[in-house]
C-alpha positions in Angstrom: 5.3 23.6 12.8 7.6 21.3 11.4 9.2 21.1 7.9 6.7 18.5 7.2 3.7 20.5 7.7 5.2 23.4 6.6 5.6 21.8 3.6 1.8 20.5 3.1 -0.1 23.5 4.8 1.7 25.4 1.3 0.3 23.1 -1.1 -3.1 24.1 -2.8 -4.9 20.5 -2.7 -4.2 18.9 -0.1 -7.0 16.1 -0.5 -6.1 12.8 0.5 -8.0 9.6 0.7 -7.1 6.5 3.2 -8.5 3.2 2.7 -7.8 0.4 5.3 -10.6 -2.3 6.4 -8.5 -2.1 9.8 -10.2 0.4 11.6 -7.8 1.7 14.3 -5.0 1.9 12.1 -7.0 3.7 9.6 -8.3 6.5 12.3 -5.0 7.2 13.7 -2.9 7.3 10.5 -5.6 9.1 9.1 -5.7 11.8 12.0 -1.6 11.9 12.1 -2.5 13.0 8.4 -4.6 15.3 9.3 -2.5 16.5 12.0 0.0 17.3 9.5 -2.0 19.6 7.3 -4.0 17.0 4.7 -7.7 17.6 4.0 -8.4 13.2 4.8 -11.2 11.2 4.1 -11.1 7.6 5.8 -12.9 4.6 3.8 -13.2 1.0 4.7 -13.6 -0.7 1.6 -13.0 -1.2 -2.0 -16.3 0.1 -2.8 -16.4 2.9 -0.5 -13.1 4.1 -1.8 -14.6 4.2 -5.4 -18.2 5.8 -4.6 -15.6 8.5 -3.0 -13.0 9.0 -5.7 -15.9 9.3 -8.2 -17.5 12.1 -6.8 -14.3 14.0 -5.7 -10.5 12.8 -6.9 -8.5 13.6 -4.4 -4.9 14.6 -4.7 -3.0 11.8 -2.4 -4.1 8.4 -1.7 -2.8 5.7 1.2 -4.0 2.3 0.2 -4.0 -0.8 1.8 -3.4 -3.5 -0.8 -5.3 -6.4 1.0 -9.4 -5.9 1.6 -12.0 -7.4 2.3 -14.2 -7.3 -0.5 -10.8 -6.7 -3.1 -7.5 -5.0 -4.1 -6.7 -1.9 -3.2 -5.0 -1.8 -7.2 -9.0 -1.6 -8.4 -9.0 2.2 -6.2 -5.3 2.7 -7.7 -7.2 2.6 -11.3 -10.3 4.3 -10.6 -8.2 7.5 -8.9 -5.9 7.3 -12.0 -9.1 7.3 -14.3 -10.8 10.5 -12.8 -7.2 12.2 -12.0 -4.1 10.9 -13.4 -1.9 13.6 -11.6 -2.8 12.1 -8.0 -0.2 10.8 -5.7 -0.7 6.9 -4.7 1.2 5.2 -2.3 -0.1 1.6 -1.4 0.7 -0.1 2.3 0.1 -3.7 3.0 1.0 -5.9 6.0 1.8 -9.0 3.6 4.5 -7.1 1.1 6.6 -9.0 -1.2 8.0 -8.1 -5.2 5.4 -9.2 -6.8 2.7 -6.9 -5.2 5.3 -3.8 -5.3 5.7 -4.0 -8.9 2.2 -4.7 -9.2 1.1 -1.8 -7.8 4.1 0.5 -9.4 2.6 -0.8 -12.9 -0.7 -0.2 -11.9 -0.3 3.6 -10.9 0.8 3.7 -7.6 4.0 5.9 -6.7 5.7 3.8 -3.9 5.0 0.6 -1.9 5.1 0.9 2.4 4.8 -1.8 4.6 2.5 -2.0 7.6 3.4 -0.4 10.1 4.2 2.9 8.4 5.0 5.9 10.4 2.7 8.8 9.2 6.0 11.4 8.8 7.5 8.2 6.3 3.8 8.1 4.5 4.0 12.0 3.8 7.1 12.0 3.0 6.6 9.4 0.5 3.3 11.0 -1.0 5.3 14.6 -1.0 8.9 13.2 -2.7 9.5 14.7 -6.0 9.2 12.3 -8.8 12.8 10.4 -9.8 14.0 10.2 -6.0 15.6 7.3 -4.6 14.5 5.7 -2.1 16.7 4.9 0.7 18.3 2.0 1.3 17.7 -0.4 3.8 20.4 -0.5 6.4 21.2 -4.2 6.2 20.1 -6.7 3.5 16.7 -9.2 3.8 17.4 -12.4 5.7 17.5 -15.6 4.7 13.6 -15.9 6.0 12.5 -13.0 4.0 14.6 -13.9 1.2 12.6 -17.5 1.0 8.9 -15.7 1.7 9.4 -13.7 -1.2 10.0 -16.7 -3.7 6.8 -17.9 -1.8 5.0 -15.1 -3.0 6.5 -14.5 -6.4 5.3 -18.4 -6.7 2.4 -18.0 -4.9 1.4 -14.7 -7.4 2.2 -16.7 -10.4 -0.4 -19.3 -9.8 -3.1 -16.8 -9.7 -3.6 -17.4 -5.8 -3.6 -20.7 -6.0 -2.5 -22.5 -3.2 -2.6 -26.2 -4.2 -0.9 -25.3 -7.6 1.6 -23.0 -5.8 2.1 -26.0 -3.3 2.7 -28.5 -6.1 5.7 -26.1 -8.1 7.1 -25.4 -5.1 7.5 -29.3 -3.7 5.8 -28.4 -0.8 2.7 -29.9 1.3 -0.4 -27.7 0.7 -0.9 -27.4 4.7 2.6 -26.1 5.2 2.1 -23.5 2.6 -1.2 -22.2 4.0 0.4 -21.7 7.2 3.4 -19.6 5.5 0.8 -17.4 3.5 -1.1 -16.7 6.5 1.6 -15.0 8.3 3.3 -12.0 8.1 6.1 -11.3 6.4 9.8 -12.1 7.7 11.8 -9.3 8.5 
């Protein structure tokens, strides 16, 4: 047993809830978790997620941001309603600023991007309150660096591509095809 579990297996609620709409990656982080000692319950949806979280808050949460049928920030608020002490962190495979502090202000205790390594998610979920994060090894690139004005834009308008398109000089085409990748590393 590892540090890790060691670490979980000692704590007295180890109820956690992951929500992803990506199937695959939500069974096999959610069986690493389990591997590691955490009492998991895997949901696909928004909806799911609250039906769950009302009839049993769990202690930890791993959200994905980005579903189907809404944000992952309407589970952060409904967990934070029935137990204000649980442990959020949200993951999302189209990160930028705006969504991190988003989901900071809306409860959440840190931000991962997709793919997250199970040992990095409990870790995160188990740090003690005030720790600092560690930093990256080098800085964002130039690419990343220009995605995340994108987004910040992009955030600003409500979603809105044309209007994001038109404060950011840009055709509306071009900026659809930025949105719909991933981010830049």
């Amino acid at each position: 047993m590892n540090d890790l579990s060691a670490e979980i297996s000692g704590l007295t609620d180890r109820t956690l809830l992951v929500l992803d709409d990506d199937a695959p990656l939500r069974t096999r982080l959610g069986r690493a978790l389990e591997h590691r000692g955490f009492d998991v319950t895997m949901v696909s949806s928004v909806s799911e997620a609250v039906t769950s979280v009302r009839a049993f808050a769990p202690a930890y949460a791993v959200l994905d941001m980005r579903l189907e049928d809404g944000s992952g920030l309407t589970v952060v608020e409904a967990i934070r309603a029935a137990r204000p002490d649980a442990r959020v962190v949200m993951l999302t495979g189209y990160g930028n600023i705006a969504t991190a502090v988003a989901a900071v202000k809306s409860g959440a205790i840190d931000y991962l991007s997709k793919p997250a390594d199970a040992d990095d998610v409990a870790r995160t979920l188990l740090a003690s309150d005030g720790a600092s994060p560690t930093l990256p090894a080098k800085p964002m690139s130039a690419d990343r660096v220009r995605w995340e004005h994108i987004q910040r834009i992009y955030e600003q308008c409500g979603h809105n591509v044309s209007e994001t398109a038109r404060r950011l000089d840009m055709h509306r085409r071009t900026l659809q095809r930025i949105l719909s990748k991933r981010a830049p590393r």
